[in-house]
C-alpha positions, -999 to 999 in steps of 0.1 A, spaced: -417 -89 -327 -398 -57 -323 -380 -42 -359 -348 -22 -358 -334 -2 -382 -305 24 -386 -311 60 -372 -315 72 -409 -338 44 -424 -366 65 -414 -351 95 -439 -356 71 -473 -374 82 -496 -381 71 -536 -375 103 -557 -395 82 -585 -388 106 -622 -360 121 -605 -339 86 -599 -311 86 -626 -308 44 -622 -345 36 -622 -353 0 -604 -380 -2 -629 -355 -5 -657 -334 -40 -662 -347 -65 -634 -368 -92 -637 -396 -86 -614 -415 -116 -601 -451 -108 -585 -464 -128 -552 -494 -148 -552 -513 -123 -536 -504 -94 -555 -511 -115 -588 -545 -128 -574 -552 -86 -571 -540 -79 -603 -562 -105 -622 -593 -88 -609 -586 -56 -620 -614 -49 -647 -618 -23 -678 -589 -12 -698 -564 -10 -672 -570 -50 -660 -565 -58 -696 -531 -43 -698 -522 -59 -664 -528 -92 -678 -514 -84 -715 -481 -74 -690 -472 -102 -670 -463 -137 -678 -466 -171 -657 -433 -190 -664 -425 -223 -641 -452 -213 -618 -443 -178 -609 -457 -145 -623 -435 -118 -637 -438 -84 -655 -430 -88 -695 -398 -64 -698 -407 -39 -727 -380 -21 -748 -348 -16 -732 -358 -40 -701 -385 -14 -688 -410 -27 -668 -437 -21 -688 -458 -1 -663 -430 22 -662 -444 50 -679 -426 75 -705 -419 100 -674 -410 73 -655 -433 68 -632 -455 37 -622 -490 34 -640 -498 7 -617 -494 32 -583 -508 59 -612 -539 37 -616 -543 10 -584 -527 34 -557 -491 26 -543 -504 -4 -514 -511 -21 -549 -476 -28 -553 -463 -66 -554 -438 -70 -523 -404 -69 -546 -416 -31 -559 -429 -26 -525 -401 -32 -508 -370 -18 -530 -342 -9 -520 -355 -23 -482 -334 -57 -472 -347 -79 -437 -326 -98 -414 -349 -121 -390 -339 -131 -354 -353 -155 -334 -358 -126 -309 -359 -94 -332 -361 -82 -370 -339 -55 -385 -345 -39 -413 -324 -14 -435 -318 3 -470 -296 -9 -497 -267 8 -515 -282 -4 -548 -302 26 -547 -290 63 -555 -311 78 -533 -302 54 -505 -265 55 -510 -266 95 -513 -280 90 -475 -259 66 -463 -228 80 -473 -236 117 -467 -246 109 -431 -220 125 -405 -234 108 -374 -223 73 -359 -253 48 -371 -268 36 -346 -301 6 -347 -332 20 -332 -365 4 -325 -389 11 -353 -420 -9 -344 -435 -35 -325 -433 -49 -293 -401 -64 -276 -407 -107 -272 -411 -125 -241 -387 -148 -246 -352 -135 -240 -324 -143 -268 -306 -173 -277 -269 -176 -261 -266 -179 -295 -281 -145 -308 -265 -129 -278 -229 -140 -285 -236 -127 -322 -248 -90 -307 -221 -89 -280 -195 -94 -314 -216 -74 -334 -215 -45 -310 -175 -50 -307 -169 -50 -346 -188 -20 -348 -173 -3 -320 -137 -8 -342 -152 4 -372 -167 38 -352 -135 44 -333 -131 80 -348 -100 82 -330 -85 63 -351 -79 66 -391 -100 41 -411 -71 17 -420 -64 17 -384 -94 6 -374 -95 -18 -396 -63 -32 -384 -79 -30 -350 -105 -50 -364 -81 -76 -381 -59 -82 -350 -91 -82 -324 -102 -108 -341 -79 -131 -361 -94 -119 -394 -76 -109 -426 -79 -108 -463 -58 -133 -488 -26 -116 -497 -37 -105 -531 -32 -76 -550 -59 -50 -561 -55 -63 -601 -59 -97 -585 -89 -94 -565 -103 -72 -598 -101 -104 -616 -117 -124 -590 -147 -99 -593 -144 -105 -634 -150 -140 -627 -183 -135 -611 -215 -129 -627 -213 -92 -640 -251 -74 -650 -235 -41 -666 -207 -34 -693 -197 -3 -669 -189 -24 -642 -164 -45 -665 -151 -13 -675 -144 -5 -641 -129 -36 -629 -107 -37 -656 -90 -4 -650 -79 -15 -614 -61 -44 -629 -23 -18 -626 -33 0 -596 -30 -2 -556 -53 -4 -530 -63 32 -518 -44 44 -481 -75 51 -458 -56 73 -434 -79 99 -423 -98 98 -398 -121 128 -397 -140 145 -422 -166 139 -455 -146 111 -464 -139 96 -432 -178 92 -419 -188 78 -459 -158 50 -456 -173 43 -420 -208 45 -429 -199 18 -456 -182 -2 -432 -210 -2 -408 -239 -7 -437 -220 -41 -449 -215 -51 -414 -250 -44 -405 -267 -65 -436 -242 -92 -442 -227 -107 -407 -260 -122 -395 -261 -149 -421 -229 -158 -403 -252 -173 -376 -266 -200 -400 -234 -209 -422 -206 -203 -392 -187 -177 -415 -188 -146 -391 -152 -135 -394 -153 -138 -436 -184 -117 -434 -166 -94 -413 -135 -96 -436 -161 -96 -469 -169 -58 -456 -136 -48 -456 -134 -59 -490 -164 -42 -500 -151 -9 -488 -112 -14 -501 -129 -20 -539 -152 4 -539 -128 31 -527 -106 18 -558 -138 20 -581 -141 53 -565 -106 66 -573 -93 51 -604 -124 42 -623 -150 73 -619 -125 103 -606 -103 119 -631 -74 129 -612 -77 99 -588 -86 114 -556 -113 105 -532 -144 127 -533 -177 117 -517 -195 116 -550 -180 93 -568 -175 69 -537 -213 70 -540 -216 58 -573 -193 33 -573 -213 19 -538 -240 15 -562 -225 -1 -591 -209 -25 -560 -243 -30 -544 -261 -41 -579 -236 -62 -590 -227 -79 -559 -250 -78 -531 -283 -87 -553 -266 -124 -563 -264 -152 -535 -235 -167 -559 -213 -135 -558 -216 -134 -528 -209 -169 -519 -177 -170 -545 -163 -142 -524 -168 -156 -490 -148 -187 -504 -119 -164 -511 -119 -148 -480 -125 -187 -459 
């Protein structure tokens, strides 16, 4: 099967001590069977703090957080004794594969990089080119696609040519994307929709904080169309499009995912603004860091994201 990924998925890459929101700190991290099976033959002093270190609750295998919810492999310079010790293919498939997402096709895979990560954000949302999916491996199949995976790349490819219509400001391509396709978003205001993000599962007291600043304040005008802060609102646009709409296929809800990335990028521009800058302008920085906080709180629960697409059905 041949992968695709955007033009910049290539560029990724961990900056480990350096990373200011370290992966290794605060998640739960559950360890395939495979990986486990690796781990319990590890021998001398090292195999008995693998074992000492993970836990087998309801049938799965996890690492035993240590003090403030670090992994407890993370080391005191932050780095990984378990790469530090086994080599980095000894990884289990969740560490492995952070901040990485896959969407599967019948036809094709595509793979990208998540804004959950600094790193990946700061490369996302820096990046002055169009993005673009490019073949990254493997060979093209046989069979040709499904009228059903075609109709979903021929609207794919339409949404996105909207959203890269530099021509046009961003609101104005998102109006071209609302009246091109009979989508729009409730009729609610920006302290409204913060308190429909209050009502979902929240991981971090800062994000509360956040939220609850917006609850007096407007949506942010998106009228430029050129420039640093043009291509990052595009670029997050695009990224949203790009890992959310294919699940459309299976539930039917292609226009809400479309609609759920204009959402995305609306509240994390007003995160942006209101809730990191302090003289409420959009800078490219802060948009960054709010795309994170938005990414970790949002994209990494199947219930968030389900009580949003209700909203926007």
């Amino acid at each position: 099967m041949r992968i695709y990924a955007p033009d910049y998925y290539g560029k990724f890459k961990c900056v480990a001590a350096r990373c200011r929101h370290n992966c290794c700190i605060g998640w739960e991290i559950d360890i395939d069977k495979s990986t486990y099976k690796k781990y319990s033959a590890v021998g001398d002093d090292f195999g008995s703090r693998l074992k000492d270190g993970i836990i087998i609750e309801d049938g799965s295998a996890h690492f035993v957080l240590a003090d403030g919810e670090r992994c407890p492999f993370l080391n005191s310079n932050n780095l990984c004794d378990i790469i530090i010790n086994l080599g980095e293919d000894s990884l289990c498939e969740i560490c492995a594969a952070h901040p990485r997402y896959k969407n599967f096709f019948d036809s094709r895979g595509e793979v990208g990089i998540g804004l959950c990560c600094e790193t990946a954000a700061e490369l996302i949302l820096t990046r002055a080119e169009k993005t673009k999916l490019v073949a990254v491996c493997g060979e093209a199949e046989a069979e040709t696609e499904s009228a059903e995976e075609d109709m979903f790349f021929k609207l794919r490819e339409s949404i996105l040519k909207i959203l890269q219509n530099r021509e046009l400001s961003i609101d104005d391509r998102i109006e071209g994307l609302f009246e091109n396709f009979g989508i729009d978003l409730p009729d609610k205001s920006l302290g409204e929709w913060a308190e429909v993000f209050l009502g979902l599962e929240r991981l971090d007291d800062e994000w509360t904080n956040k939220l609850n600043k917006l609850s007096d304040k407007e949506f942010v005008d998106c009228k430029m169309k050129d420039g640093k802060i043009a291509a990052a609102l595009e670029q997050l646009l695009v990224y949203f499009v790009l890992r959310h709409l294919s699940d459309g296929i299976y539930d039917g809800r292609l226009y809400e995912r479309a609609a759920f990335a204009v959402l995305s990028m609306r509240i994390i521009c007003a995160v942006g603004v209101y809730a990191v800058s302090a003289d409420e302008r959009l800078d490219v920085p802060f948009l960054i860091e709010a795309a994170r906080m938005y990414s970790l709180e949002i994209e990494y629960s199947d219930e968030n994201i389900e009580g949003l697409l209700e909203c926007l059905s």
